[in-house]
C-alpha positions in Angstrom: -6.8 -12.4 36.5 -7.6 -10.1 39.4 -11.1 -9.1 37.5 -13.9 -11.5 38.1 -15.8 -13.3 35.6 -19.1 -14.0 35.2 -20.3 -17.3 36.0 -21.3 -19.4 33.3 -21.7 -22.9 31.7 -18.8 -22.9 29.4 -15.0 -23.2 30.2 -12.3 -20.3 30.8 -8.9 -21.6 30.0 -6.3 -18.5 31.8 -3.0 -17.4 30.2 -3.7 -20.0 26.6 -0.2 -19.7 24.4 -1.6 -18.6 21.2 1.2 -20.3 19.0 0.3 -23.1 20.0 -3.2 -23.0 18.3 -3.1 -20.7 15.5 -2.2 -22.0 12.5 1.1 -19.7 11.9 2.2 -20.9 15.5 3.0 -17.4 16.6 1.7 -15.1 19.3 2.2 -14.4 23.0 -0.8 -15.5 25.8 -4.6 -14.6 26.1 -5.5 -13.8 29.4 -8.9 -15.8 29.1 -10.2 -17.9 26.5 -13.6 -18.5 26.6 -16.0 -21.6 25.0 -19.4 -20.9 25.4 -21.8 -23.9 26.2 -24.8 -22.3 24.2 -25.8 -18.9 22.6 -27.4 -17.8 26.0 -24.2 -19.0 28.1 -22.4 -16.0 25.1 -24.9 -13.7 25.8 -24.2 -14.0 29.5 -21.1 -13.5 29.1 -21.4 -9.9 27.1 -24.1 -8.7 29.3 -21.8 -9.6 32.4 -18.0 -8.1 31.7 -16.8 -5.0 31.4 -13.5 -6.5 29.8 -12.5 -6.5 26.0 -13.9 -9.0 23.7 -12.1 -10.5 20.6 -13.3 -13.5 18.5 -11.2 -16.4 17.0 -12.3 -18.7 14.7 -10.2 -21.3 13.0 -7.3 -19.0 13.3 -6.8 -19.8 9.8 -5.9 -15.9 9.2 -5.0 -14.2 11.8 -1.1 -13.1 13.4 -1.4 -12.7 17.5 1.0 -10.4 18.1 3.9 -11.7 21.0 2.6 -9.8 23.3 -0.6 -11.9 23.2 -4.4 -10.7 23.6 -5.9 -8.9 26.4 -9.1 -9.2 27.8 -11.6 -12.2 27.0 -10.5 -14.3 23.8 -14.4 -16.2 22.5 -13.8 -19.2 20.8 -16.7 -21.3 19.6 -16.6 -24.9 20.4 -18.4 -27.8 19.1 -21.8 -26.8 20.7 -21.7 -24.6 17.2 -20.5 -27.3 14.8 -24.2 -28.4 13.8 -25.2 -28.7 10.6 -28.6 -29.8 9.0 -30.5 -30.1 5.9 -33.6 -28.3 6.1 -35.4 -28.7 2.7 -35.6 -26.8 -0.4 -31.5 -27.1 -1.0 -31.2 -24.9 2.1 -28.4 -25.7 5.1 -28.0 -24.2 8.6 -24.7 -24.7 9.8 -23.6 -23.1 13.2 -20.9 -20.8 13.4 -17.8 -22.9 14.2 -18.7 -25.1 11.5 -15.8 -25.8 9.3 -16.5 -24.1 5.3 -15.2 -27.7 4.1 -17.1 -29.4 5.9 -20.3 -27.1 5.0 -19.2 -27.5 1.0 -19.2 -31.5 1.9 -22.0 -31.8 3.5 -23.9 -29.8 0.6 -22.3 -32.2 -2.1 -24.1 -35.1 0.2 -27.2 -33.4 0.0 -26.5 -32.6 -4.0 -27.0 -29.1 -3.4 -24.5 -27.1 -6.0 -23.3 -23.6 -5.4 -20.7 -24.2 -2.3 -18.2 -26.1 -3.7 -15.9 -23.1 -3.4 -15.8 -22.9 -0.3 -13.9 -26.0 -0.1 -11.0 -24.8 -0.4 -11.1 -21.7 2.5 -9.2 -22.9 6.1 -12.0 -21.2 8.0 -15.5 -21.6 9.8 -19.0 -20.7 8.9 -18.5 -17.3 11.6 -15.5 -16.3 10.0 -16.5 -16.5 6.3 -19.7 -14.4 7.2 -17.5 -11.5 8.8 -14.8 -11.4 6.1 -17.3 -12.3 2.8 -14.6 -15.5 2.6 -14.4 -16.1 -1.2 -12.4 -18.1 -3.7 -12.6 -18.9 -7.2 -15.3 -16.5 -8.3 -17.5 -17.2 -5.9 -18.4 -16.1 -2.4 -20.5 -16.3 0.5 -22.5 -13.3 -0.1 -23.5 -15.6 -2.4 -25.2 -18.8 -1.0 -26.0 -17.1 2.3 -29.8 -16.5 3.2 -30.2 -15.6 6.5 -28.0 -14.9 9.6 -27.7 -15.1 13.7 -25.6 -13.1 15.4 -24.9 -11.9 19.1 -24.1 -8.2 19.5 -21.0 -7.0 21.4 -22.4 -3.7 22.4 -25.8 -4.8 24.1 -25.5 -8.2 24.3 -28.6 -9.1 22.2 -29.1 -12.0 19.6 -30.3 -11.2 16.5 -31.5 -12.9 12.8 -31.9 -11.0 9.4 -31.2 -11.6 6.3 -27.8 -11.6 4.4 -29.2 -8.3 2.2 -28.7 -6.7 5.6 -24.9 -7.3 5.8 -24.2 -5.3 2.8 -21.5 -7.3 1.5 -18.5 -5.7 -0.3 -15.5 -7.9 -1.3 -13.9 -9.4 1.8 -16.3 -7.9 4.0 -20.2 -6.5 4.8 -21.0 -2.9 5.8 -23.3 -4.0 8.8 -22.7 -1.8 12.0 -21.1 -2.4 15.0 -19.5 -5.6 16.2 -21.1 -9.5 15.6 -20.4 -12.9 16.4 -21.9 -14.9 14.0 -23.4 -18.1 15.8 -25.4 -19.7 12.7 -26.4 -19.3 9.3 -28.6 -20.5 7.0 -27.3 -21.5 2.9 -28.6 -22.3 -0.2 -27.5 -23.9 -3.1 -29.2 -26.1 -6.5 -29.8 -29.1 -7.4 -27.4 -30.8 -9.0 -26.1 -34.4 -9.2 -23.5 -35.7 -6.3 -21.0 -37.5 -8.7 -20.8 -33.9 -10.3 -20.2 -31.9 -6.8 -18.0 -34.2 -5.7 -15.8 -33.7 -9.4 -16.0 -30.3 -8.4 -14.7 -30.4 -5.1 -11.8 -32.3 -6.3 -11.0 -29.8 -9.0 -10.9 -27.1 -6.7 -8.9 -29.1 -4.1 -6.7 -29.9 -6.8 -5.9 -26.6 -8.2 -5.3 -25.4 -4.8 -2.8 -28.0 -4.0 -0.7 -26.9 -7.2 -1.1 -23.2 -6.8 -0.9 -22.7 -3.0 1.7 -23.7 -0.3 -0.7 -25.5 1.8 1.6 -27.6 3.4 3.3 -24.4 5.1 2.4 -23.0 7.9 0.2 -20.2 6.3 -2.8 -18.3 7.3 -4.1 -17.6 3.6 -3.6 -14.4 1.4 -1.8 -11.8 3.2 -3.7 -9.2 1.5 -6.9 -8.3 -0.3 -7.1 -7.4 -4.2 -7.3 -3.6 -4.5 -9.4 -2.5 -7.1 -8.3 -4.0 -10.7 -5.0 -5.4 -9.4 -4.2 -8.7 -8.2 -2.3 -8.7 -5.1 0.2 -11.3 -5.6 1.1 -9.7 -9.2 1.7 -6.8 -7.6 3.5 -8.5 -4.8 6.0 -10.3 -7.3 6.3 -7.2 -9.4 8.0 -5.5 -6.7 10.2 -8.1 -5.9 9.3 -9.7 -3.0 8.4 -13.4 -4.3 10.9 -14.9 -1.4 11.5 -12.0 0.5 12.5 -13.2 4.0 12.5 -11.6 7.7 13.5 -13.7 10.6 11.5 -16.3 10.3 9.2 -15.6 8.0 8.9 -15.9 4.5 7.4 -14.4 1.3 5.8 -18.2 -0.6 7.5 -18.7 -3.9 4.8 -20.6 -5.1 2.2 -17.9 -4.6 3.7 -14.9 -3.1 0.5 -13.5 -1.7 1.1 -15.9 0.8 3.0 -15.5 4.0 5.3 -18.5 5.6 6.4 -19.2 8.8 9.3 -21.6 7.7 11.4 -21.3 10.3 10.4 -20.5 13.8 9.0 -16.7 13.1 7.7 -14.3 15.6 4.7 -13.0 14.8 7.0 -9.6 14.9 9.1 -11.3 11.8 5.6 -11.7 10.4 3.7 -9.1 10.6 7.0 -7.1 9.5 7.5 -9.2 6.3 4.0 -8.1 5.6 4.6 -4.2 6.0 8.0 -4.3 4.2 5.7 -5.8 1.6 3.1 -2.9 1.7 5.9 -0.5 1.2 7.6 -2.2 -1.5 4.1 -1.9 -3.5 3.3 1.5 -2.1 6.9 3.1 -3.5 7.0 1.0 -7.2 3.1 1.2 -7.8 1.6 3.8 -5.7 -1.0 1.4 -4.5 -1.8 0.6 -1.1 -2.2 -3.2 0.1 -4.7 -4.2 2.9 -4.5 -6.9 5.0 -6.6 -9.8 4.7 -5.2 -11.3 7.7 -6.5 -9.8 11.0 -3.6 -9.1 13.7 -4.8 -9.5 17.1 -3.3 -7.9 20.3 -1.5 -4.5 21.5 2.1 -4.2 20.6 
Protein backbone atom coordinates (compact mmCIF):
# COMPACT_ATOMS: atom_id res chain seq x y z
CA UNK A 1 0.00 0.00 0.00
CA UNK A 2 1.38 3.48 -0.71
CA UNK A 3 -0.42 4.83 2.71
CA UNK A 4 1.68 4.19 5.84
CA UNK A 5 0.65 2.34 8.81
CA UNK A 6 1.05 2.80 12.09
CA UNK A 7 3.58 1.00 13.89
CA UNK A 8 2.53 -1.60 16.11
CA UNK A 9 3.00 -5.02 17.96
CA UNK A 10 0.70 -7.06 15.92
CA UNK A 11 1.23 -8.44 12.27
CA UNK A 12 -0.13 -6.86 8.83
CA UNK A 13 -0.51 -9.50 6.26
CA UNK A 14 -0.86 -7.19 2.49
CA UNK A 15 -3.13 -8.33 -0.35
CA UNK A 16 -4.78 -11.72 2.03
CA UNK A 17 -7.19 -13.82 -0.58
CA UNK A 18 -10.29 -13.77 1.26
CA UNK A 19 -11.59 -17.28 -0.16
CA UNK A 20 -9.15 -18.72 1.12
CA UNK A 21 -10.33 -18.06 4.80
CA UNK A 22 -13.87 -17.55 4.85
CA UNK A 23 -15.82 -20.23 5.19
CA UNK A 24 -17.93 -19.91 1.78
CA UNK A 25 -14.29 -19.70 0.00
CA UNK A 26 -15.30 -16.63 -2.01
CA UNK A 27 -14.12 -13.07 -2.17
CA UNK A 28 -11.40 -11.06 -3.90
CA UNK A 29 -8.06 -9.57 -1.68
CA UNK A 30 -7.94 -7.27 1.50
CA UNK A 31 -5.48 -4.77 1.16
CA UNK A 32 -4.29 -5.21 4.99
CA UNK A 33 -5.21 -7.59 7.48
CA UNK A 34 -4.49 -6.83 10.73
CA UNK A 35 -3.92 -9.11 14.22
CA UNK A 36 -3.61 -7.00 17.07
CA UNK A 37 -1.08 -8.24 19.82
CA UNK A 38 -3.34 -6.71 22.75
CA UNK A 39 -6.33 -4.29 23.23
CA UNK A 40 -3.86 -1.20 23.39
CA UNK A 41 -1.82 -2.51 20.18
CA UNK A 42 -6.06 -2.09 18.57
CA UNK A 43 -6.45 1.07 20.05
CA UNK A 44 -3.19 2.22 18.40
CA UNK A 45 -4.15 1.18 15.54
CA UNK A 46 -7.67 3.39 15.41
CA UNK A 47 -6.20 6.32 16.94
CA UNK A 48 -3.31 6.18 14.15
CA UNK A 49 -5.09 5.62 10.47
CA UNK A 50 -7.05 7.49 8.62
CA UNK A 51 -8.06 4.28 6.43
CA UNK A 52 -11.36 2.20 6.63
CA UNK A 53 -11.79 -0.28 9.27
CA UNK A 54 -13.89 -3.61 8.86
CA UNK A 55 -14.01 -6.48 11.37
CA UNK A 56 -13.98 -10.31 10.64
CA UNK A 57 -14.55 -12.79 12.96
CA UNK A 58 -14.93 -16.42 12.22
CA UNK A 59 -16.14 -15.55 8.83
CA UNK A 60 -18.75 -17.97 9.59
CA UNK A 61 -21.41 -15.46 7.90
CA UNK A 62 -20.16 -13.21 5.86
CA UNK A 63 -19.78 -13.07 1.48
CA UNK A 64 -16.56 -10.82 0.51
CA UNK A 65 -17.42 -9.59 -2.51
CA UNK A 66 -14.60 -10.44 -5.64
CA UNK A 67 -13.55 -7.35 -5.55
CA UNK A 68 -12.18 -7.93 -2.09
CA UNK A 69 -12.13 -5.30 1.02
CA UNK A 70 -10.53 -2.05 1.07
CA UNK A 71 -8.82 -0.37 3.72
CA UNK A 72 -7.59 -2.23 7.08
CA UNK A 73 -9.34 -5.80 7.47
CA UNK A 74 -9.06 -6.47 12.05
CA UNK A 75 -9.04 -9.87 12.79
CA UNK A 76 -8.59 -10.98 16.30
CA UNK A 77 -6.04 -13.62 16.97
CA UNK A 78 -5.46 -15.88 19.83
CA UNK A 79 -4.28 -13.06 22.23
CA UNK A 80 -8.39 -12.93 22.48
CA UNK A 81 -9.14 -16.55 22.83
CA UNK A 82 -9.05 -16.52 26.83
CA UNK A 83 -11.46 -17.82 28.76
CA UNK A 84 -11.90 -18.12 32.60
CA UNK A 85 -14.07 -19.07 35.32
CA UNK A 86 -14.54 -16.28 37.61
CA UNK A 87 -17.05 -17.54 40.33
CA UNK A 88 -20.63 -17.30 40.91
CA UNK A 89 -21.44 -19.35 37.43
CA UNK A 90 -19.97 -16.30 35.66
CA UNK A 91 -17.29 -16.62 32.42
CA UNK A 92 -15.15 -14.04 30.64
CA UNK A 93 -14.21 -15.11 27.42
CA UNK A 94 -12.34 -12.72 25.03
CA UNK A 95 -13.68 -11.85 21.79
CA UNK A 96 -12.23 -14.34 19.31
CA UNK A 97 -13.28 -17.01 21.56
CA UNK A 98 -15.06 -19.62 19.70
CA UNK A 99 -19.30 -19.84 20.96
CA UNK A 100 -18.52 -23.71 21.08
CA UNK A 101 -15.91 -23.52 22.82
CA UNK A 102 -17.57 -20.86 25.40
CA UNK A 103 -20.83 -23.41 25.55
CA UNK A 104 -17.98 -26.25 26.44
CA UNK A 105 -16.18 -24.69 28.64
CA UNK A 106 -19.45 -23.66 30.68
CA UNK A 107 -20.72 -27.44 30.67
CA UNK A 108 -17.03 -28.08 32.41
CA UNK A 109 -17.73 -25.67 34.89
CA UNK A 110 -21.65 -27.07 35.15
CA UNK A 111 -22.92 -23.78 34.47
CA UNK A 112 -26.39 -24.26 32.38
CA UNK A 113 -27.80 -21.65 30.11
CA UNK A 114 -25.20 -21.72 27.10
CA UNK A 115 -25.65 -24.78 25.64
CA UNK A 116 -27.24 -23.14 22.62
CA UNK A 117 -24.75 -21.60 21.63
CA UNK A 118 -23.17 -24.78 20.64
CA UNK A 119 -24.33 -24.95 17.70
CA UNK A 120 -23.50 -21.12 16.12
CA UNK A 121 -19.96 -21.20 13.76
CA UNK A 122 -18.96 -17.95 15.26
CA UNK A 123 -16.88 -16.12 18.13
CA UNK A 124 -17.75 -14.46 21.29
CA UNK A 125 -17.25 -10.73 19.15
CA UNK A 126 -19.45 -11.70 16.55
CA UNK A 127 -22.37 -13.17 18.61
CA UNK A 128 -22.38 -9.88 20.77
CA UNK A 129 -22.76 -7.61 17.50
CA UNK A 130 -25.41 -9.84 15.75
CA UNK A 131 -27.51 -11.06 19.23
CA UNK A 132 -26.19 -14.77 17.63
CA UNK A 133 -29.19 -17.02 18.75
CA UNK A 134 -30.47 -20.50 18.16
CA UNK A 135 -32.98 -22.68 19.59
CA UNK A 136 -34.93 -20.22 21.67
CA UNK A 137 -32.21 -18.81 23.21
CA UNK A 138 -29.78 -16.02 22.76
CA UNK A 139 -26.95 -14.04 23.92
CA UNK A 140 -28.81 -11.16 25.12
CA UNK A 141 -29.42 -13.73 27.32
CA UNK A 142 -26.47 -15.04 29.32
CA UNK A 143 -24.43 -11.86 28.62
CA UNK A 144 -23.57 -9.50 31.71
CA UNK A 145 -21.20 -7.15 30.86
CA UNK A 146 -19.22 -6.04 27.83
CA UNK A 147 -15.64 -4.45 26.41
CA UNK A 148 -15.47 -2.85 23.47
CA UNK A 149 -13.09 -0.49 21.49
CA UNK A 150 -14.73 2.34 19.61
CA UNK A 151 -14.12 3.01 15.86
CA UNK A 152 -14.79 6.66 15.98
CA UNK A 153 -12.38 7.82 18.87
CA UNK A 154 -10.53 5.05 19.49
CA UNK A 155 -11.53 4.56 23.24
CA UNK A 156 -12.10 1.26 25.22
CA UNK A 157 -15.06 0.88 26.93
CA UNK A 158 -17.16 -1.66 29.61
CA UNK A 159 -20.94 -1.48 30.40
CA UNK A 160 -23.31 -3.64 30.83
CA UNK A 161 -25.32 -5.77 28.23
CA UNK A 162 -28.74 -3.57 29.24
CA UNK A 163 -26.76 -0.96 27.35
CA UNK A 164 -26.65 -2.79 24.02
CA UNK A 165 -30.33 -2.76 23.63
CA UNK A 166 -30.73 -6.03 22.09
CA UNK A 167 -33.44 -6.64 19.44
CA UNK A 168 -33.47 -10.04 17.51
CA UNK A 169 -30.17 -10.46 15.61
CA UNK A 170 -28.81 -7.32 16.72
CA UNK A 171 -28.48 -4.39 19.72
CA UNK A 172 -29.43 -0.69 19.21
CA UNK A 173 -26.01 0.62 20.72
CA UNK A 174 -24.59 3.58 18.68
CA UNK A 175 -21.87 3.90 16.53
CA UNK A 176 -19.40 1.23 15.55
CA UNK A 177 -17.64 -1.59 18.27
CA UNK A 178 -15.28 -4.28 18.40
CA UNK A 179 -16.18 -6.35 21.01
CA UNK A 180 -12.79 -7.65 22.71
CA UNK A 181 -14.32 -9.55 25.84
CA UNK A 182 -17.33 -10.31 27.58
CA UNK A 183 -18.36 -11.52 30.66
CA UNK A 184 -21.49 -14.61 30.90
CA UNK A 185 -23.59 -16.16 33.21
CA UNK A 186 -25.29 -19.16 33.44
CA UNK A 187 -26.83 -21.88 36.51
CA UNK A 188 -25.99 -24.46 38.16
CA UNK A 189 -26.73 -27.48 36.86
CA UNK A 190 -25.17 -30.99 36.72
CA UNK A 191 -22.27 -31.71 33.92
CA UNK A 192 -23.67 -35.23 32.73
CA UNK A 193 -26.85 -33.12 32.03
CA UNK A 194 -25.08 -30.19 29.93
CA UNK A 195 -23.13 -32.38 28.21
CA UNK A 196 -26.80 -34.40 27.16
CA UNK A 197 -27.64 -31.17 26.08
CA UNK A 198 -24.98 -30.24 23.96
CA UNK A 199 -25.34 -33.38 22.18
CA UNK A 200 -29.01 -32.93 21.52
CA UNK A 201 -28.49 -29.70 20.08
CA UNK A 202 -25.47 -30.93 18.00
CA UNK A 203 -27.58 -33.63 16.96
CA UNK A 204 -30.57 -31.91 15.79
CA UNK A 205 -28.38 -29.60 13.95
CA UNK A 206 -26.57 -32.31 12.07
CA UNK A 207 -30.11 -33.71 10.76
CA UNK A 208 -31.65 -30.34 10.07
CA UNK A 209 -28.75 -28.34 8.61
CA UNK A 210 -26.18 -28.92 5.74
CA UNK A 211 -23.20 -28.44 7.80
CA UNK A 212 -20.98 -30.27 5.84
CA UNK A 213 -21.42 -27.59 2.94
CA UNK A 214 -19.66 -24.87 2.59
CA UNK A 215 -22.31 -22.54 4.26
CA UNK A 216 -22.12 -19.37 6.26
CA UNK A 217 -25.41 -20.02 8.29
CA UNK A 218 -29.02 -18.60 7.63
CA UNK A 219 -29.06 -16.33 4.76
CA UNK A 220 -31.66 -14.27 6.23
CA UNK A 221 -33.29 -13.16 9.41
CA UNK A 222 -37.08 -14.14 10.48
CA UNK A 223 -39.20 -11.12 9.73
CA UNK A 224 -41.76 -10.58 12.07
CA UNK A 225 -44.20 -13.82 12.54
CA UNK A 226 -42.68 -15.61 9.48
CA UNK A 227 -40.06 -18.04 9.28
CA UNK A 228 -37.61 -17.40 6.72
CA UNK A 229 -37.02 -20.65 5.26
CA UNK A 230 -40.95 -21.34 5.07
CA UNK A 231 -41.21 -18.49 3.25
CA UNK A 232 -38.15 -19.32 1.26
CA UNK A 233 -39.55 -22.76 0.12
CA UNK A 234 -43.02 -21.41 -0.38
CA UNK A 235 -41.81 -19.39 -3.22
CA UNK A 236 -40.02 -22.00 -4.75
CA UNK A 237 -36.63 -21.64 -4.23
CA UNK A 238 -35.62 -24.90 -2.09
CA UNK A 239 -32.71 -25.78 -4.79
CA UNK A 240 -32.66 -22.80 -6.71
CA UNK A 241 -29.20 -22.48 -8.26
CA UNK A 242 -26.91 -19.54 -9.73
CA UNK A 243 -23.48 -20.31 -10.90
CA UNK A 244 -22.14 -21.89 -8.29
CA UNK A 245 -24.19 -21.44 -5.75
CA UNK A 246 -27.00 -23.12 -4.41
CA UNK A 247 -30.26 -22.80 -2.49
CA UNK A 248 -29.77 -26.12 0.56
CA UNK A 249 -32.48 -28.62 0.07
CA UNK A 250 -32.24 -29.71 3.39
CA UNK A 251 -32.95 -26.30 4.98
CA UNK A 252 -33.38 -23.78 2.32
CA UNK A 253 -32.57 -20.80 4.47
CA UNK A 254 -29.22 -21.86 3.81
CA UNK A 255 -27.01 -20.81 1.10
CA UNK A 256 -24.33 -23.35 -0.72
CA UNK A 257 -21.33 -22.90 -2.44
CA UNK A 258 -21.32 -26.46 -4.08
CA UNK A 259 -19.50 -25.78 -6.85
CA UNK A 260 -16.86 -23.24 -7.13
CA UNK A 261 -19.30 -19.97 -6.73
CA UNK A 262 -18.30 -16.44 -6.88
CA UNK A 263 -19.33 -14.55 -4.22
CA UNK A 264 -21.24 -12.66 -7.28
CA UNK A 265 -23.25 -16.16 -7.86
CA UNK A 266 -23.79 -15.87 -4.17
CA UNK A 267 -24.81 -12.99 -3.20
CA UNK A 268 -27.12 -13.02 -6.48
CA UNK A 269 -28.77 -16.33 -5.44
CA UNK A 270 -29.57 -14.45 -2.29
CA UNK A 271 -31.33 -11.32 -4.05
CA UNK A 272 -33.20 -13.57 -6.61
CA UNK A 273 -34.41 -15.06 -3.37
CA UNK A 274 -35.49 -11.72 -1.72
CA UNK A 275 -37.46 -10.99 -4.84
CA UNK A 276 -39.06 -14.22 -5.19
CA UNK A 277 -40.53 -13.56 -1.53
CA UNK A 278 -40.99 -9.87 -2.07
CA UNK A 279 -43.43 -10.61 -5.42
CA UNK A 280 -45.47 -14.00 -3.92
CA UNK A 281 -45.67 -12.69 -0.20
CA UNK A 282 -45.10 -9.03 -0.07
CA UNK A 283 -42.55 -9.40 2.56
CA UNK A 284 -39.13 -8.28 2.57
CA UNK A 285 -36.11 -10.67 3.64
CA UNK A 286 -32.93 -9.25 5.43
CA UNK A 287 -29.80 -10.58 5.34
CA UNK A 288 -28.36 -12.22 8.16
CA UNK A 289 -25.15 -12.67 6.43
CA UNK A 290 -22.99 -9.48 6.32
CA UNK A 291 -21.43 -8.72 2.69
CA UNK A 292 -18.18 -7.05 2.92
CA UNK A 293 -16.43 -4.88 0.13
CA UNK A 294 -17.39 -2.37 -2.78
CA UNK A 295 -18.72 -3.82 -5.86
Amino acid sequence: MLVSLPKVRGTYRYNTLMSKITWLNVGGQADVLFKPRDIEDLICLIKNTELPINIIGATSNIIVRDSGIRGITVKLGQEFGHIKYIGNNSIVAGGAVLLSDLAYFAGEQQISGLEFLVGIPGTVGGGIEMNAGAYGSDIASVVQSIKAVNLEDGNLYEFSSKKMDYVYRGHSLNGRWIFVEAEFKGVSSEYKIILRKLKEIIDEKSKSQPIRGKTAGCIFKNPKNYQAWKLIDESGCRGLDNGGAKISEKHCNFLLNYNNATASDLETLGNRVKDAVKNKFNVELEWEIRVLGSY
